[in-house]
C-alpha positions in Angstrom: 0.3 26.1 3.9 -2.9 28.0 2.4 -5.2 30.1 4.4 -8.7 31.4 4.3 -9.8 33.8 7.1 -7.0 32.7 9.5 -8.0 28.8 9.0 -5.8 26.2 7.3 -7.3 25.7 4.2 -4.9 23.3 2.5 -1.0 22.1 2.7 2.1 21.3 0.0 3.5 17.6 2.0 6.1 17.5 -0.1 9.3 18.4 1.8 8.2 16.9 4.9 6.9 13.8 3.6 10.3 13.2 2.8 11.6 13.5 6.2 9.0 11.7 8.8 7.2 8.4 8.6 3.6 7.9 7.1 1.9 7.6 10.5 3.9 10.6 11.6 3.0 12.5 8.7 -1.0 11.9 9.3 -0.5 12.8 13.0 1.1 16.0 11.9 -1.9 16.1 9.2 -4.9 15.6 12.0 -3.4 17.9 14.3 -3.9 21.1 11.4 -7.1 20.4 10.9 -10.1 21.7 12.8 -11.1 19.9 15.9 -14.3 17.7 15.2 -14.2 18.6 11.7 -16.3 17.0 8.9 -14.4 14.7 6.2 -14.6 17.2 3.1 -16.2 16.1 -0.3 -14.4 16.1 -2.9 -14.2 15.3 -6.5 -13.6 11.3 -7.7 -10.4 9.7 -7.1 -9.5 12.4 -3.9 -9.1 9.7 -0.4 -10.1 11.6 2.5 -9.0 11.2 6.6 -10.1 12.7 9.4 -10.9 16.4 8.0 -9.1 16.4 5.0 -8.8 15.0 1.4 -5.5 13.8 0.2 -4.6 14.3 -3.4 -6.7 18.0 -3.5 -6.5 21.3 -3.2 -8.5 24.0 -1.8 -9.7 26.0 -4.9 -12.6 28.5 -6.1 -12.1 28.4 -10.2 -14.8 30.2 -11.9 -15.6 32.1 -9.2 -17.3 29.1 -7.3 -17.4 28.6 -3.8 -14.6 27.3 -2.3 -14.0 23.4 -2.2 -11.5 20.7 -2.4 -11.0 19.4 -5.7 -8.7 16.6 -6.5 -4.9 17.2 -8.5 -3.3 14.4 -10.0 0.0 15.8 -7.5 -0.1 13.6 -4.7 1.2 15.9 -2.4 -1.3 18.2 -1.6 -3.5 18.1 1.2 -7.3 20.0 1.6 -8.9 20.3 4.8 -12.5 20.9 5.2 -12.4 24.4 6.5 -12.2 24.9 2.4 -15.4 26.2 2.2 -17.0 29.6 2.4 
């Protein structure tokens, strides 16, 4: 898990994707992320639930804000608290 001021910010699924189902896994997912929180906007390709983006990562290259931008490893997560 990745933090930004004490808030989730993004999370590495890969371990316990292996270990619970695929509608246990997006409970576990909702539950992180901020209550009432807006579906993030990320970059082409990314598929966003409730809050977060699958497929992206929480990141600030360049020295730009911080967003979710989509990574060709599936098993990231980014939640919309990425954001300054």
């Amino acid at each position: 898990m990745v933090f930004n001021n004490g808030v989730i910010v993004s999370v590495d699924t890969s371990e316990i994707a292996q270990v619970v189902s695929s509608a246990k896994l997006k409970e576990i997912l909702d539950s992180l992320g901020p209550a009432n929180g807006k579906t993030p906007k990320p970059g082409t390709k990314a598929l966003c639930g409730s809050g977060w983006c699958d497929h992206s990562v929480c990141t600030n290259t360049n020295q730009e804000p911080l967003h979710c931008e989509y990574r060709d490893n599936r098993r990231k997560i980014c939640y919309d608290t990425c954001s300054n």
